[in-house]
Each structure stands twice: as C-alpha cells, then as structure tokens.
C-alpha positions in Angstrom: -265.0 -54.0 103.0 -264.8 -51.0 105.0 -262.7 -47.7 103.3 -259.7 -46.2 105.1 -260.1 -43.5 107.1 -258.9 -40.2 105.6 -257.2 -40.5 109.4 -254.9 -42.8 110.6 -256.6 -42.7 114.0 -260.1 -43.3 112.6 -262.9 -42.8 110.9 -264.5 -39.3 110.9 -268.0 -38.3 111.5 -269.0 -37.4 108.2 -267.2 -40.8 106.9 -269.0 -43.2 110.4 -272.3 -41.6 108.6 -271.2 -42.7 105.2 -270.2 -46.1 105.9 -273.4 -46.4 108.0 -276.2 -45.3 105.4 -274.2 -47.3 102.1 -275.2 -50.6 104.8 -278.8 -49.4 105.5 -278.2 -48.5 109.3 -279.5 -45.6 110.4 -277.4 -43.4 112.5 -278.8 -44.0 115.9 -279.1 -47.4 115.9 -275.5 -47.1 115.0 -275.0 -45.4 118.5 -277.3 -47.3 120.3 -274.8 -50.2 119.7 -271.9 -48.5 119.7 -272.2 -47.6 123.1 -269.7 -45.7 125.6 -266.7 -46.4 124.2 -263.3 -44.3 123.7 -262.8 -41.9 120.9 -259.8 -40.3 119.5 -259.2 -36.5 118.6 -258.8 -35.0 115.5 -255.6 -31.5 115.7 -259.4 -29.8 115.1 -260.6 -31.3 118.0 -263.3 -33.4 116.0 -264.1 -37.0 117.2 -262.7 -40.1 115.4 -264.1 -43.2 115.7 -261.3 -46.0 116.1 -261.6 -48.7 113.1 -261.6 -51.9 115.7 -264.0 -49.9 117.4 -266.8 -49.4 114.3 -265.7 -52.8 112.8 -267.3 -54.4 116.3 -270.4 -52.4 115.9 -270.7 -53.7 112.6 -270.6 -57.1 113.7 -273.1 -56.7 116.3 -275.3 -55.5 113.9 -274.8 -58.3 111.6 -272.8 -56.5 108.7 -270.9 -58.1 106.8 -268.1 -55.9 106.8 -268.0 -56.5 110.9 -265.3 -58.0 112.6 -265.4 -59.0 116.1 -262.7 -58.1 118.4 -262.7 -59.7 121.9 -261.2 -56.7 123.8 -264.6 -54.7 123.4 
C-alpha cells in the first residue's frame, strides 16, 4: 500500500524516490514509464507527482501497490 503524500496534491520527489527504492525500481526506469505526463506545483515551486498518476506507473511496472486508471 502506497503512503500519503505529505501533500494533498501529490507525492514529492524525495517521497516518488522513497516509494520507488522500498519496491526495488530504480529511479529511471521509474521515468522511463512514467512518461510525459502533468505535474502539480508545490507554493515552493517543487514538482508533485499526482497519486493516480504514480499508482499507474506502478502497475505498468507490475507492483503490487499499482492501480490502473483508464484515463492515462
């Protein structure tokens, strides 16, 4: 099961890179699958990485703790 963000827009960098190495998947493959997709914006202006958004990528990469969503 995936943590909630710190953010209730999404996850953060430092958290995507947490979730990411407690499953074994290195960051860039992580990237390669998550693709182009929209971000939101921290009020620091950092990147946050929707939840729908990193749960998809999980299922592509056959996580467990993926979930598809068909509007990706």
């Amino acid at each position: 099961m995936l943590p909630t963000p710190r953010n209730p827009i999404g996850y953060s960098k430092e958290e995507l890179e947490d979730i990411c190495k407690k499953r074994g998947i290195s960051l860039s493959v992580f990237d390669k699958t998550f693709g182009i997709n929209t971000c939101g914006m921290a009020h620091d202006g950092s990147i946050l990485y929707y939840v729908c958004d990193v749960e998809r990528t999980l299922y592509k990469l056959r996580s467990k703790d993926g979930k598809y969503h068909a509007w990706d």
